[in-house]
C-alpha positions in Angstrom: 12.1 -13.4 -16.7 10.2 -10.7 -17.9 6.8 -10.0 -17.4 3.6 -8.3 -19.6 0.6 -7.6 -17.6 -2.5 -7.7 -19.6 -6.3 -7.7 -19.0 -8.7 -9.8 -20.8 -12.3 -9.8 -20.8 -11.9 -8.6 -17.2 -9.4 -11.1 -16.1 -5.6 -9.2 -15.4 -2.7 -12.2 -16.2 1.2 -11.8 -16.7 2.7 -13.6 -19.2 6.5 -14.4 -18.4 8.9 -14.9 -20.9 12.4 -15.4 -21.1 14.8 -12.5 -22.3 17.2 -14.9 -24.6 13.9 -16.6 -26.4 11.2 -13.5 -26.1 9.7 -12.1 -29.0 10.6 -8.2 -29.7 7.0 -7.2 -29.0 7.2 -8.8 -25.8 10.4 -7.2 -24.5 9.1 -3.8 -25.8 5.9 -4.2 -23.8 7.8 -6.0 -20.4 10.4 -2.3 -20.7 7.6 -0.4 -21.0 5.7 -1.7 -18.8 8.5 -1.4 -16.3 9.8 2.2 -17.1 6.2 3.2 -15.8 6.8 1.7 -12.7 9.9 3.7 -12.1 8.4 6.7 -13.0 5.9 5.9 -10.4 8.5 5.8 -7.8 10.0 8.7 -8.7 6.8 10.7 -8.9 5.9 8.9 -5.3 9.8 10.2 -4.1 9.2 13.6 -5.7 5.7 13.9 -3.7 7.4 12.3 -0.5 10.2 15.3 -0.3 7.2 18.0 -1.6 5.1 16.8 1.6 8.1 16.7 3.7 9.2 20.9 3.0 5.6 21.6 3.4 5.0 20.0 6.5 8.0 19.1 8.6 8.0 21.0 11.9 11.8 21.9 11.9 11.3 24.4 8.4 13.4 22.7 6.7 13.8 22.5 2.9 15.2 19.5 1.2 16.3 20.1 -2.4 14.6 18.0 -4.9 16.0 15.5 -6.9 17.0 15.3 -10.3 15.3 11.9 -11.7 17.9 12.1 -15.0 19.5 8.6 -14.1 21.6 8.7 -17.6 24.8 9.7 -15.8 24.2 7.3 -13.0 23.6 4.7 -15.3 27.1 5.4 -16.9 28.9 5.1 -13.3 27.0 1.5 -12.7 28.8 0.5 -16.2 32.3 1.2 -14.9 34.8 -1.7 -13.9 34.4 -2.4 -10.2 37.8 -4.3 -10.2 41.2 -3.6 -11.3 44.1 -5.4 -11.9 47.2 -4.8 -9.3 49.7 -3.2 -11.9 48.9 -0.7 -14.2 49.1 -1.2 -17.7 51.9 -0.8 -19.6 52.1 2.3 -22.1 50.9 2.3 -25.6 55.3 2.4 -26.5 55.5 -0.6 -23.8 57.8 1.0 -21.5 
């Protein structure tokens, strides 16, 4: 299910739909919506490792973190099983 958060006269709902049957504007609103939140717990992280080099007793200073996920994203996509032989070649030797 995925949600829209909206405010009307005053008055915050969510509106739920389902991703097989939701309406384009809905799912572009609902990815939106959630890509902001993301970003807000990167930029929370981010703040979390800046506070931690200024103020940790033992000087020490963490690198940051590079919040590009697209390569991370591309590992995720990879087969997490594989069959027992390998395949055959292209010649099928």
């Amino acid at each position: 299910m995925h949600p829209v958060r909206i405010s009307d006269k005053g008055e915050q709902m969510v509106i739920w739909a389902d991703i097989v049957t939701a309406k384009p504007q809905h799912m572009r609103v609902s990815l939106a919506q959630n890509r902001q939140g993301i970003l807000a717990d990167c930029v929370a992280h981010s703040t979390t490792v800046e506070s931690y080099n200024a103020n940790n007793r033992h000087q020490a200073t963490l690198d940051l973190f590079d919040y590009n996920f697209n390569s991370d994203i591309e590992d995720k996509k990879m087969p997490v099983d594989y069959p027992d032989e390998p395949p055959s070649s292209p010649d099928g030797e």
